[in-house]
N, C-alpha and C positions, 0 to 999 in steps of 0.2 A: 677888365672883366666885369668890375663893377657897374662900369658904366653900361656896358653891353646889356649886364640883365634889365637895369633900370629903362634903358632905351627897348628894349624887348617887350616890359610889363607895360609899360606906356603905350606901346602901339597895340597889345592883347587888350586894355583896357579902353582905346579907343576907337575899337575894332566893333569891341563888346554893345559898347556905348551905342554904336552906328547904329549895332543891327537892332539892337531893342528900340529906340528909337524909331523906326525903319518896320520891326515890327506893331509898333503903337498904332502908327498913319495910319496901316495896313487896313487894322483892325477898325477903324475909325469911320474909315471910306467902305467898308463890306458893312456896317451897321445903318441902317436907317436909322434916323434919329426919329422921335414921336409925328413929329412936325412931317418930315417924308410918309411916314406910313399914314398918316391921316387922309394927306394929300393920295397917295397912290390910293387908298381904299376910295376916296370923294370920286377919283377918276371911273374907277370902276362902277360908282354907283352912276356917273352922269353916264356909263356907257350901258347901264340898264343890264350889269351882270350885280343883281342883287344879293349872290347867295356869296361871291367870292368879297363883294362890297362889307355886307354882315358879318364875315367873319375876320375883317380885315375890322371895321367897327369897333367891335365885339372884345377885339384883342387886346386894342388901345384901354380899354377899362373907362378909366373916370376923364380921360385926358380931354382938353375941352367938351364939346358937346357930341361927343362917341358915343356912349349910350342913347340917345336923341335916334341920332344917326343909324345906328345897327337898329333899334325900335323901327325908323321909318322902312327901312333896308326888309326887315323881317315882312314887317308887314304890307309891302310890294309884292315879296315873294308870294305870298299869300293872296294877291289882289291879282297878280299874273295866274296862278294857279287855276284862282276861282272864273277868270274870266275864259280862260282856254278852254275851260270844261274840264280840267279836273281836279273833279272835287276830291278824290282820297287822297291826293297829292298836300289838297287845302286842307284837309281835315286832321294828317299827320304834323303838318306843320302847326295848325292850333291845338294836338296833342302833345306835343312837345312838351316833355320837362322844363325845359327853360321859357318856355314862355312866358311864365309867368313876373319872371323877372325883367320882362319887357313892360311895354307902355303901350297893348295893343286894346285900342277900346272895342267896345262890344264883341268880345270874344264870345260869348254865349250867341249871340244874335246872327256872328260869321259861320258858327258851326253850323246852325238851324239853317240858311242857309246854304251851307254845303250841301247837306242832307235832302236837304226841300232839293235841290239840283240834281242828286243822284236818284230818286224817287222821280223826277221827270223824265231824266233820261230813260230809266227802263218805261215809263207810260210810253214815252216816243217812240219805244222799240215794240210794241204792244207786249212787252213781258210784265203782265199785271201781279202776277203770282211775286213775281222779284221787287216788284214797287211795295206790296204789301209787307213783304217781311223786310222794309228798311222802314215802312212807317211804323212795324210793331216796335221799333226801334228806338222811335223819337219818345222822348221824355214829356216834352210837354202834351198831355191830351190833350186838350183843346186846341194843338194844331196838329195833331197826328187824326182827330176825328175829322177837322176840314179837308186835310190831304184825303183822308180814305175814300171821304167823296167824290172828291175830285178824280180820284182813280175808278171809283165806280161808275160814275159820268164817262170817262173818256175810254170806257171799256165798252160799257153798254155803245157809246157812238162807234164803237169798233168791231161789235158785233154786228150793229145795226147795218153799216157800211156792207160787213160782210152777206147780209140776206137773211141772219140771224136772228129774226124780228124779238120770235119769244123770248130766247136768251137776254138778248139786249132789254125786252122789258123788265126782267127780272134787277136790273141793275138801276133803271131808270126808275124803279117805284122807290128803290132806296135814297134816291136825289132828288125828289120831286120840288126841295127847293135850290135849289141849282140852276143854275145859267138859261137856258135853254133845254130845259126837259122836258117842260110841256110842249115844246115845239115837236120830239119824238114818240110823246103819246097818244 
């Protein structure tokens, strides 16, 4: 009987043994290790999904050059953004709280930037009133006073276009050094 149990706890105990064992591997093979996840984020980034790349960077922390990486990764996303045409896309993204914790340079110079791009677009669209209240906008005067010109130039040439003569003078004596103004006066 003795023998029984002992041969009993011996097979419960190497049963036990198995499955933990068996549970360990398990565990082992469903983990990436640092080294995979790096790799799987690099792929991503070489396949130009930069926001899934940055976050997969991002995660890794200090692990070789991840920080580097999720910095380069952010600031893609941002260069994709800006080149598409949109800029509130680009502008959220160098609002971002964490940004700053990145290595993105001339952060001030990408916003102004932005901005300068979304004050184009409505000039493009002849919505001058909309241009204006994003250059009341801009911080720096001395390039919110260029832009303004520049909007009053491309107004007045948009009156002008239109048959608007007077109107369009009215804009044109505000630019009179400006590109081609005296060409319309």
């Amino acid at each position: 009987m003795m023998k029984k149990k002992g041969l009993l706890l011996l097979a419960i105990f190497c049963i036990s043994i198995f499955c933990c064992s068996c549970g360990n591997n398990q565990s082992k093979t469903n983990t990436p290790t640092q080294k995979e996840q790096y790799q799987a984020a690099q792929k991503l980034y070489d396949a130009q999904k930069y926001q899934e790349a940055y976050d997969g960077f991002k995660a890794l922390g200090k692990y070789s050059d991840s920080l580097s990486k999720a910095s380069q990764s952010y600031a893609l996303m941002i260069s994709d953004a800006m080149q598409g045409g949109d800029y509130e896309k680009a502008l959220t993204l160098l609002k971002a709280s964490d940004i700053d914790q990145l290595q993105i340079d001339d952060k001030d110079t990408l916003i102004l930037q932005c901005q300068y791009g979304q004050i184009l677009d409505k000039m493009n669209q002849n919505d001058f009133e909309g241009a204006r209240a994003l250059i009341a906008s801009l911080t720096d005067q001395n390039v919110a006073a260029e832009v303004a010109t520049e909007c009053d130039y491309k107004q007045g040439s948009y009156l002008y276009t239109q048959k608007k003569y007077q109107n369009a003078a009215q804009y044109f004596t505000k630019t009179l050094n400006y590109e081609q103004t005296s060409d319309y006066l």
